[in-house]
N, C-alpha and C positions, 0 to 999 in steps of 0.2 A: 548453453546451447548455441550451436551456430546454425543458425535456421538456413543459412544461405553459405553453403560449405565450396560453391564453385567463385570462379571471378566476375560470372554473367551475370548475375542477380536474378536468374534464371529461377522460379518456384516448380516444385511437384505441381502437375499438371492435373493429377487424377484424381477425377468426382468433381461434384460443384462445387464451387468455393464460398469462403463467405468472410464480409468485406464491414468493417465497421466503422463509420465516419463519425468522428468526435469533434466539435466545434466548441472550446471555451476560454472564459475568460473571466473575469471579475465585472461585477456590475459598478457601475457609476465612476469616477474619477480615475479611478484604480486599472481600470480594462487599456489596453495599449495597442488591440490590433481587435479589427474586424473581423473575427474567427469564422463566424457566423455567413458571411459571405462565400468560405471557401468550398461550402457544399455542393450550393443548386448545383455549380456544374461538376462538380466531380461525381455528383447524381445523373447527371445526364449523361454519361458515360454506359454506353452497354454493361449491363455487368460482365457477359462473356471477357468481353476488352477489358473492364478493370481489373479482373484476376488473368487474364492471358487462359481459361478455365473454358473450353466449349460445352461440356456442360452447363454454362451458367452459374450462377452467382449468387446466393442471398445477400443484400444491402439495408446494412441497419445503422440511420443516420441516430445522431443522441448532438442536442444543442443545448448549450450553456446548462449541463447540468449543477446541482448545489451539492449533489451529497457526493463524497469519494466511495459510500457502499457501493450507489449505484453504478458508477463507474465501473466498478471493482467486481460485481456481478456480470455487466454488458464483456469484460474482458475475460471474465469466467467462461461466459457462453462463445466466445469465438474460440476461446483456448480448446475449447472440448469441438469445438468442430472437424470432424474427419479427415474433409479435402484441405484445399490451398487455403489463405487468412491472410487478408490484408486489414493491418488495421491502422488508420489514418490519423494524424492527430495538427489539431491546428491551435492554436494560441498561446500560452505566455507562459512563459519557465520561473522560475520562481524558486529560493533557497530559503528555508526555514530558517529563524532564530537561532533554537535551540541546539540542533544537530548537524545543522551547515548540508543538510541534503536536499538535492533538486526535487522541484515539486512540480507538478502542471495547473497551476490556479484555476478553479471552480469559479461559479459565481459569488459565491459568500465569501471568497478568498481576500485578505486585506495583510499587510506583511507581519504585524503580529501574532497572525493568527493562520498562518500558511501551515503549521503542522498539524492542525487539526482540519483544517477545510478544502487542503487541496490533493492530491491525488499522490503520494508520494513515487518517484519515477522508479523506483527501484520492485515496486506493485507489479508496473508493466512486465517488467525484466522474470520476475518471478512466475508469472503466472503462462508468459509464453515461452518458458524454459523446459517446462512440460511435452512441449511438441515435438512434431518428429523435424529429426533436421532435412531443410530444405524445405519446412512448408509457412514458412509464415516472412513477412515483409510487412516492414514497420516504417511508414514515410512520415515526416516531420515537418510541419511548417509554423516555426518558434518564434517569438520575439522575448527576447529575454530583459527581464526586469534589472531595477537595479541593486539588485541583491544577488542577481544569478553573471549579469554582463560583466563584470569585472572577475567573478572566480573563474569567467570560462578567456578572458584574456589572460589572466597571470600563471591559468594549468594548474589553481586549486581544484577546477572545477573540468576536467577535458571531456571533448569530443567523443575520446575515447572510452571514457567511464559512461556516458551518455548511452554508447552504443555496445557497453559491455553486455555477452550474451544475445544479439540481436541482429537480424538483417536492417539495418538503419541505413536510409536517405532521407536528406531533406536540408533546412537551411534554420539556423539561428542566427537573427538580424538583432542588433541594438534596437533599444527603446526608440519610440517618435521622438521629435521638439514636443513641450507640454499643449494638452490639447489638440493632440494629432492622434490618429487612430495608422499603425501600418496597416497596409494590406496584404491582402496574401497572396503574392504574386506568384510562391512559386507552387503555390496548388494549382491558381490560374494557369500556369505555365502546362503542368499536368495533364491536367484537364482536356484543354486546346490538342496536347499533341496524342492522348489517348481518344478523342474522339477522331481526331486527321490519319490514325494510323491505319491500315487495313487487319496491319498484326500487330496485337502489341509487342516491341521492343523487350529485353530484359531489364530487370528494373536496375541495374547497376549505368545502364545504357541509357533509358527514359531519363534517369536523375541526372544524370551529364546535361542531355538535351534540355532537360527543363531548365536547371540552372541558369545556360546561355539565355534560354527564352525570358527568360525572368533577370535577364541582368546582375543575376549575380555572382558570385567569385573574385572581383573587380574591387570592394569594398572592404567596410569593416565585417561584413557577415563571416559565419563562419560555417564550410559544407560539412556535414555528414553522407557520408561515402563510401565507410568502409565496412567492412565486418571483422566481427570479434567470436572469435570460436568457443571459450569459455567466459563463463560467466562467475565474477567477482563481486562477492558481496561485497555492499556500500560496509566503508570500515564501522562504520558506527551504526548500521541498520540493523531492525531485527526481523527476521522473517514471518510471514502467517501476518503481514501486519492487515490490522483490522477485521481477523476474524475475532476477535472478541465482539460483544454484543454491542450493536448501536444505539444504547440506551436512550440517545436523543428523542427518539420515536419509541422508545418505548420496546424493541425486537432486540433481538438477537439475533446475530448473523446465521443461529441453527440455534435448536434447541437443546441444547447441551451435547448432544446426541449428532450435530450437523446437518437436520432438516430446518429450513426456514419455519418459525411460527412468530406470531402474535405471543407477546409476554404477557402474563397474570396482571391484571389491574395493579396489584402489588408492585411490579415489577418498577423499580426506580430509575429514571431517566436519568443521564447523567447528564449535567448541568453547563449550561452556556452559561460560558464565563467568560465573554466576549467569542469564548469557541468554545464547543463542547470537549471532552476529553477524547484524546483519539480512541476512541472505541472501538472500533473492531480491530485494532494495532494491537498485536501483543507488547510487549511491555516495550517503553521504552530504553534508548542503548545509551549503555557508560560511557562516557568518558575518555576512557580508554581502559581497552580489554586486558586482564591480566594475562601473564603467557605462563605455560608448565613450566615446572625449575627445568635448569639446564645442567648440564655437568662444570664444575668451574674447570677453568681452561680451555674451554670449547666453545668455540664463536655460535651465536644465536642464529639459527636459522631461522625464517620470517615463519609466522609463526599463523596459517589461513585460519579467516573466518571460519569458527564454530556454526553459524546459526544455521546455514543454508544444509552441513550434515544432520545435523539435529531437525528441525523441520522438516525434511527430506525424510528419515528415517519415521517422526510421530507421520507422516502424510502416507508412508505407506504399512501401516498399522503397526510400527515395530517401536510400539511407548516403553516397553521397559526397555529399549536402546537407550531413547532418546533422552528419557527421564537421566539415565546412568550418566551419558553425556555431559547435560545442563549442572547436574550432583558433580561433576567433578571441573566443569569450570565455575561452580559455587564454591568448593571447599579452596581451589586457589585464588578467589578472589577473597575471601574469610580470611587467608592466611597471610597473602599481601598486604589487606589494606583494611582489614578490620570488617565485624558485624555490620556494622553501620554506614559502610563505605559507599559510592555511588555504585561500584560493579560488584560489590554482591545483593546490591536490592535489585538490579538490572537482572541475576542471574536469576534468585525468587521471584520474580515477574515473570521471567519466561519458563521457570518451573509451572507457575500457576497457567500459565495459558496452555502447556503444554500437557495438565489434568485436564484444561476442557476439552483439547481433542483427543485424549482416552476416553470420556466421556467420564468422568470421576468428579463431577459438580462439589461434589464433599470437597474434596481436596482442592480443587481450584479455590472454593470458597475459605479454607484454612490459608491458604497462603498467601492470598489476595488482603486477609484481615493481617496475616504479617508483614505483608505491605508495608499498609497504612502505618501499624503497628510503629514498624521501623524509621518511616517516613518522617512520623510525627515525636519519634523518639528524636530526631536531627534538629526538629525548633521546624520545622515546617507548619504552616499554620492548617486548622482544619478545613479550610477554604481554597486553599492551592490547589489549582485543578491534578495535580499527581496522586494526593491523598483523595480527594472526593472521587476521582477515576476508578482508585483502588475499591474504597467501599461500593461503589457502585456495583463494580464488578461482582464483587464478594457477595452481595447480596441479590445479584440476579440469578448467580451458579446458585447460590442457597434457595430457590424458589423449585430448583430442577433436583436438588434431594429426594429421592423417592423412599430412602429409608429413611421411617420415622426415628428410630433411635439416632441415628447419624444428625439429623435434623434438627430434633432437640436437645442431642447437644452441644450443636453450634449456636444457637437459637443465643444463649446469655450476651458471648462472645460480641453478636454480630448486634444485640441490642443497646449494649455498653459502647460500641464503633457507632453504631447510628446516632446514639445520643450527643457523643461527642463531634460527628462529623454528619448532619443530618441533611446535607445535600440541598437541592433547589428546589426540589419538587414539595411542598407541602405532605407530608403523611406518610414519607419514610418509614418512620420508625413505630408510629403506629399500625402499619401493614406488618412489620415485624411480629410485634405484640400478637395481632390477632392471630397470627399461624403458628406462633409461640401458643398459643391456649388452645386453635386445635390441635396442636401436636400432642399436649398436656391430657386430652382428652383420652380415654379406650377407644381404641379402635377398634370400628365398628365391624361385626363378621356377617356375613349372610349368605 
């Protein structure tokens, strides 16, 4: 998406707009900028003036949240918003471990554990990709860790991937001296010149201005400024991430089906294990993607991300696409690199999250157990949060089985997986048991 298709930064003007202000950061040692400070006055700003919108403006502030669902909901609801969409973000960048991809740290967020508790940025990209071009403006006021500051000096990590897909302003500053909190000078900067304006500026124009107002360009910071007309999946991201269920609490991101509900008592948490398992992330991504044979003699053309077609296609109800898709970059990951290999349990992971949104709980639940299956066939232990993640999953789709037959005959499978990988929650696998016996039962007619 290029939300911002002129050089103005100029938004769709028509209807009211609505403007989401996000303030986060890590609690205690961890936190590097005063996120939290960047709102009051970007609050005090007429709404009309923060979207340039004379209709007005809905403004819905969110501070230091923990969970990335909630996030991930709040950017749900602006995504679907009709008119113009600003949506604001202030605090600290952050690259995972395991995947090397940018994150925006939560309050639970600590660097082991940034794939599970922080907001993955590629979430953003995704979910305001959706929109019409020209109506959405994404401003950034970052201070980037020291996990994210150096991939973004050496161009592991660019600018430009940051703002792939997105009308993006704003600034990413290096860390403080230890003990120092940045501020956030160039929302301040914002702020000041949206409340001094009569008209708002274009936001390509605002962001110059503010910059200067904020002293920066001068330094090590680095501006985002520009736009990007299409949108590139992170190479190693998987899309639809964290619509699987948040077992942590106990929900699911829908109920098999994609309404939000409260899970059956039964229903197994997944397990903090110093983080819980990325839960509503469909699976996570290989290694590296195997590519279709090529002709010999014929030079390899780059070979684009699968996920975002596939995704794209289960999103708008087309699952025997999408399924066919993920089946046929499974069979050349099988062939490359073996049953057991990191990119074809990558491919079976997004097979299974891809039965939960057919709503096919049966089948998500079969492959989610071949998961683990596989996982633990590699010498993984049954404590690894990848295999516990997997069962988890496996047996919260099995809770949304409505066919009794289908049910119990997963029922063994998924009892024989509990016992061996029985999670954190106390009573797993006896919650099994019991809906193992009434399944056993006749069903009752009346």
């Amino acid at each position: 998406m290029g939300n911002d298709s002129s050089d103005t930064g100029a938004v769709t003007t028509s209807g009211p707009g609505y403007a989401l202000l996000l303030a986060a950061g890590p609690v205690g040692k961890q936190r590097l900028m005063d996120a939290a400070a960047a709102l009051p006055q970007l609050a005090a700003v007429p709404p009309a003036a923060l979207l340039g919108t004379p209709g007005g403006a809905s403004v819905v502030q969110l501070v230091d949240p923990a969970d990335p669902q909630t996030v991930l909901t709040h950017l749900r609801t602006a995504a679907a918003h009709p008119g113009p969409v600003l949506v604001h973000l202030a605090g600290q960048l952050t690259v995972d471990a395991k995947q090397r991809l940018p994150h925006l740290a939560l309050a639970r967020t600590t660097p082991r554990t940034a794939r599970y508790t922080a907001l993955p940025w590629h979430w953003l990209a995704a979910e305001l990709a959706r929109r019409p071009p020209g109506s959405t403006t994404v401003l950034a006021d970052l201070v980037a860790d020291e996990t994210a500051w150096p991939k973004l000096l050496d161009g592991s990590l660019s600018c430009e991937r940051l703002a792939a897909g997105l009308t993006l302003y704003g600034a990413v500053v290096p860390a403080p001296p230890k003990r120092q909190l940045a501020a956030p000078v160039y929302s301040r900067a914002l702020a000041g010149l949206l409340r001094g304006a009569a008209d708002r500026p274009p936001f390509a124009r605002l962001h110059q201005r503010a910059a200067a107002e904020a002293g920066l360009g001068g330094g090590p910071e680095l501006l985002l400024g520009g736009v990007t007309e299409a949108y590139a999946a992170p190479e190693s991201a998987v899309w639809d991430v964290r619509d699987l269920s948040d077992l942590r609490d106990g929900r699911d991101g829908g109920d098999g089906r994609g309404a939000p509900v409260t899970a059956p008592e039964t229903a197994p948490p997944p397990v903090p294990h110093t983080a819980p398992p990325p839960m509503p992330t469909a699976a996570p991504a290989p290694p590296h993607r195997p590519e279709p044979p090529h002709a010999p003699g014929h030079r390899r053309a780059p070979v684009p991300d699968p996920h975002a077609a596939i995704f794209e296609a289960a999103h708008a109800g087309r699952h025997s696409e999408a399924a066919s898709m993920a089946a046929a970059w499974e069979q050349e990951a099988l062939r490359a690199a073996g049953p057991r290999s990191a990119e074809a349990i990558h491919w079976l992971e997004v097979r299974a999250d891809l039965a939960r949104l057919a709503h096919d709980p049966a089948r998500a639940c079969e492959l989610w157990l071949a998961v683990a299956d596989a996982r633990m066939g590699n010498g993984e232990a049954a404590g690894d949060p990848e295999v516990e993640g997997a069962v988890d999953r496996a047996h919260h789709q099995w809770q949304f089985v409505e066919d009794r037959a289908r049910a119990h005959a997963l029922a063994p499978q998924l009892m024989d997986m509990r016992g061996r990988v029985p999670g954190r929650r106390p009573g797993a696998l006896e919650a099994v048991r019991r809906r193992a016996e009434i399944l056993r039962a006749p069903a009752q007619t009346g």
